[in-house]
C-alpha positions in Angstrom: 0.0 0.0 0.0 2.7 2.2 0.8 4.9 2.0 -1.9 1.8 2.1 -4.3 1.2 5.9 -2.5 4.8 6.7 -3.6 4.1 5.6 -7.5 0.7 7.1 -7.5 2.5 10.4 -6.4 5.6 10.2 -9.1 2.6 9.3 -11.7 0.6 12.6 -10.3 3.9 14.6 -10.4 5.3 13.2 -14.1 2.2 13.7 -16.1 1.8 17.5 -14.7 -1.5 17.1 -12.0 -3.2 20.3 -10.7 -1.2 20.8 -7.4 -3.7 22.6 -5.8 -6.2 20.0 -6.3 -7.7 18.7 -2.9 -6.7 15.1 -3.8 -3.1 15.9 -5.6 -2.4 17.4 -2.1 -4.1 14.8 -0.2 -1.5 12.0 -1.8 1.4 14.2 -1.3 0.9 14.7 2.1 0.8 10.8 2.9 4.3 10.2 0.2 6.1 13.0 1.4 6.7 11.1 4.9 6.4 7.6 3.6 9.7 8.7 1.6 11.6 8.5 4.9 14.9 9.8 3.7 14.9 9.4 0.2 13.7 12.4 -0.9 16.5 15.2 -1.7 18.9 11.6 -1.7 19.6 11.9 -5.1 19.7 15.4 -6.8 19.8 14.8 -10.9 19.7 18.1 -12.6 16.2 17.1 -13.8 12.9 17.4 -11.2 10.9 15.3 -12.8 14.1 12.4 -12.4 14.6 13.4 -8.8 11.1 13.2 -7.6 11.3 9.6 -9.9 14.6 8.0 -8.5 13.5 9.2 -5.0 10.5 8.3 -4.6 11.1 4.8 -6.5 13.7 4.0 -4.3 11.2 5.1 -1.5 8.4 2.6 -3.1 10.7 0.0 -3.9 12.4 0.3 -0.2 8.3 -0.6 0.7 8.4 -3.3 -1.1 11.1 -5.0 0.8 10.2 -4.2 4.0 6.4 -5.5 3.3 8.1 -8.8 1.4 10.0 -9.2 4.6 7.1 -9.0 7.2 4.9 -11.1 4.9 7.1 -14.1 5.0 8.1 -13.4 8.8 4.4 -13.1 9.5 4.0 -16.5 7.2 6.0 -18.8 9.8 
């Protein structure tokens, strides 16, 4: 769930949403702390690759951690 929060927001930011919209604002608010440290980790040159390197490495950093408590939940 988290790390589908951190692509919606990269998707959101990428293809140019209204960021004053109630909901654009409403996902940024939950990614922005989900991205732990990762955001500002790696600066680019290019916004639209920083918010994308960040905030994958952010989603795919979710991913781990939820494959890990999945199997240790599993046993």
């Amino acid at each position: 769930m988290f790390a589908l929060i951190e692509v919606l927001y990269i998707l959101m930011i990428l293809f140019g949403a209204n960021q004053a919209n109630a909901f654009f604002r409403f996902i940024q608010q939950l990614a922005e702390p989900l991205a732990l440290f990762f955001p500002g980790l790696f600066q680019l040159g290019n916004a639209n690759l920083d918010v994308i390197v960040n905030y994958g490495l952010a989603a795919v950093f979710w991913l781990v951690v939820t494959g890990l408590l999945a199997r240790v939940v599993a046993r």
